[in-house]
C-alpha positions in Angstrom: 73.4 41.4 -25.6 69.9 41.3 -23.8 68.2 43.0 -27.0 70.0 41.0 -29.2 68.8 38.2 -27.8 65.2 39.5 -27.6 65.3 40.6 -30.8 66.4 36.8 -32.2 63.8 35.6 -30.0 60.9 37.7 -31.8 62.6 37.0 -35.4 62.3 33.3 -34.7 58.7 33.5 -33.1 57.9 35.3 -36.5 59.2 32.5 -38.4 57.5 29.8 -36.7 53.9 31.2 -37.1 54.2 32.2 -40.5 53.9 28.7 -41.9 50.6 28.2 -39.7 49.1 31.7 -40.7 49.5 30.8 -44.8 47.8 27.2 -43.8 45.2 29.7 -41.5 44.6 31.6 -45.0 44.6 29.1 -47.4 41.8 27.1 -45.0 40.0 30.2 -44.9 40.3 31.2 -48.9 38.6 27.3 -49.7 36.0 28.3 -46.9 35.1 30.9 -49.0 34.9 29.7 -52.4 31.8 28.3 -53.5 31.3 24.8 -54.9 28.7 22.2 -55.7 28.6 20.1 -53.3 26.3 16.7 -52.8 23.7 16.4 -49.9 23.0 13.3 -48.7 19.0 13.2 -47.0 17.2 11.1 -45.4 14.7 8.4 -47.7 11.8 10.7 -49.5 12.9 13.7 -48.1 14.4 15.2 -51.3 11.8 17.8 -52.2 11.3 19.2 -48.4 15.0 19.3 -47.8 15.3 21.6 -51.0 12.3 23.6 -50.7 14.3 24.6 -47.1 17.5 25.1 -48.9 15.7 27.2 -51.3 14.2 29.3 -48.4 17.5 30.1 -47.0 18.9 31.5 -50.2 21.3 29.1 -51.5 21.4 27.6 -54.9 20.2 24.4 -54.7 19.6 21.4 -57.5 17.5 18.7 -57.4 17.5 17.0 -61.0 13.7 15.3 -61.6 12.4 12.6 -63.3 9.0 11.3 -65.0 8.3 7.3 -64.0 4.7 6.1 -64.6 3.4 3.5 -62.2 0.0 1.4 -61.4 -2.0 2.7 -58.4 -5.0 0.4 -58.2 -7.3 0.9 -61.0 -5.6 3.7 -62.3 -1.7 5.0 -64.0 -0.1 8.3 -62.6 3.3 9.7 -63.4 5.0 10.8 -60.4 8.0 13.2 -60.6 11.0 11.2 -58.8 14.7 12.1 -57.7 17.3 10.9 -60.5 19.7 10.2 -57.3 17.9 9.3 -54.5 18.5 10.6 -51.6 21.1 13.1 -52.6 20.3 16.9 -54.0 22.6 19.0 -55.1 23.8 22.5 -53.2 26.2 25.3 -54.7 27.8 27.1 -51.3 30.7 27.8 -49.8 31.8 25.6 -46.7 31.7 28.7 -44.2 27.7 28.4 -44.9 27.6 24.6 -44.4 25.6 25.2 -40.9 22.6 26.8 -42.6 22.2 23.4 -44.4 23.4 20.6 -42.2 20.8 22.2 -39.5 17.9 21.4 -41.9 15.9 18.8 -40.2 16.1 15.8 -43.3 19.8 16.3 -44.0 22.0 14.0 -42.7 25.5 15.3 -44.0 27.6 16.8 -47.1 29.0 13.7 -49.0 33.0 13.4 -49.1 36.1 11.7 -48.1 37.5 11.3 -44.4 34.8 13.3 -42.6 35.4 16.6 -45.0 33.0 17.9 -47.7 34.5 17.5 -50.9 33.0 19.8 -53.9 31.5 18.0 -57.2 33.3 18.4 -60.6 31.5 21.4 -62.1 31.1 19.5 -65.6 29.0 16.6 -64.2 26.5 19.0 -63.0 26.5 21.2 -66.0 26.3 17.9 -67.8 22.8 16.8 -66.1 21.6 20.0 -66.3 22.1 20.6 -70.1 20.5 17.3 -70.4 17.5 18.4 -68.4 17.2 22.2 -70.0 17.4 20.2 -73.8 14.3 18.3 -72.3 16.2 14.6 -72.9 14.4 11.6 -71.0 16.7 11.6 -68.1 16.3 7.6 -66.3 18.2 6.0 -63.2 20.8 3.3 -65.1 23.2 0.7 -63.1 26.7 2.9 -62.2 29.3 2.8 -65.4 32.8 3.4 -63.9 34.0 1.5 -67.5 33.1 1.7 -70.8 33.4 3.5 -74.2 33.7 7.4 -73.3 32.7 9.5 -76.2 31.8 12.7 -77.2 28.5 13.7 -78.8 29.0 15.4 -82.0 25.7 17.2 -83.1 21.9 17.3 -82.0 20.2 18.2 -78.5 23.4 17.0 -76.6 26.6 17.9 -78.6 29.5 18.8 -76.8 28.5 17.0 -73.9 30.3 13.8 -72.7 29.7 10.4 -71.3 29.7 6.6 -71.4 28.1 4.7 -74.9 26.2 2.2 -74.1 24.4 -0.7 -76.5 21.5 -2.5 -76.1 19.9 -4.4 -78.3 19.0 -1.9 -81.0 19.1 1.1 -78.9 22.0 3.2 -77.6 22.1 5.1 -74.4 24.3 7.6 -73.4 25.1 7.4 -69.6 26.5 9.8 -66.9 27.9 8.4 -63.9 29.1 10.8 -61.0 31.9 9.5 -59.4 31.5 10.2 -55.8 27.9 9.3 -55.4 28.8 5.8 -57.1 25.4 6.6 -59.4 24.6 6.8 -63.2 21.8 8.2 -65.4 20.9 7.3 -68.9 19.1 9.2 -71.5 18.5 7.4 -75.2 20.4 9.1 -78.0 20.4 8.5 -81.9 23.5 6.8 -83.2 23.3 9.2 -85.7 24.6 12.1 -83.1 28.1 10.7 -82.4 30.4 10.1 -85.7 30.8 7.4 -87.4 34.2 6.4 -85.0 33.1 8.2 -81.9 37.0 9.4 -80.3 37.8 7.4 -77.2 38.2 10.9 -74.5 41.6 10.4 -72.9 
């Protein structure tokens, strides 16, 4: 009767810390996995924080642009974030410490105090745009608009928001989380003629 009993005992102990070990496991698999994630630094520390990142081994993104501006009696082109005060950092979350400790970072962006990783196309995105040597600029955030596809030149395949001005068109990327949007000019010619609203 005693063993019985015992033996009950440890069945049902078994059975109520199996549910927490496959939540222990699971936690620890999405630890492991590595994911882009979005660094939020402090104002004009974008370059320093990623030359550290850099330094420590971990793949880090910071996507560039060109803006020309006045100084005095003279016109320089400065290289400039494309989302100030964020860069971008491919790790998983078990290494978040060698980051967060950098003196310039003030967290990993996401939702209710947890990290939450980028969508792998929008970084792919900007960085095709980049590699194909497009004029990359800050725009206004899009969460709305025409979605299309780009069907042929420097960026087919790739995907964003159509937007008309005047007699130019831009093609805009917004990224979601970070509530921000770039713009890069594109020929009408390079979407067809009825460019397919992406569903």
């Amino acid at each position: 009767m005693t063993m019985q009993t015992s033996v009950s005992n440890a069945a049902l102990g078994l059975e109520q810390t199996k549910p927490v070990l496959l939540v222990d496991e699971r936690l620890r698999v999405e630890h492991s996995e590595r994911h882009w994630y979005a660094v939020y630094t402090c104002a004009n520390h974008e370059k320093s924080v990623a030359e550290r990142i850099d330094r420590r081994s971990i793949e880090c993104f910071l996507p560039l642009y060109e803006s020309a501006r006045r100084w005095k009696d003279r016109r320089v082109r400065l290289e400039l974030p494309l989302f100030p005060g964020y860069i971008f950092v491919r790790l998983a979350l078990i290494e978040r410490l060698k980051v967060l400790e950098i003196p310039g970072v003030v967290r990993l962006v996401g939702f209710d105090g947890h990290p939450t990783p980028l969508p792998m196309e929008d970084i792919d995105t900007i960085r095709a745009c980049l590699a194909r040597r497009q004029y990359l600029s800050p725009h206004p955030y899009l969460h709305r608009g025409q979605r299309v596809r780009v069907s042929r030149g420097p960026l087919e395949g790739l995907t964003g928001i159509l937007v008309r001005k005047k007699n130019r068109t831009r093609f805009v990327i917004s990224l979601e989380m970070l509530m921000r949007s770039v713009a890069v000019e594109i020929d009408c010619a390079d979407f067809n003629a009825h460019p397919a609203l992406l569903t």
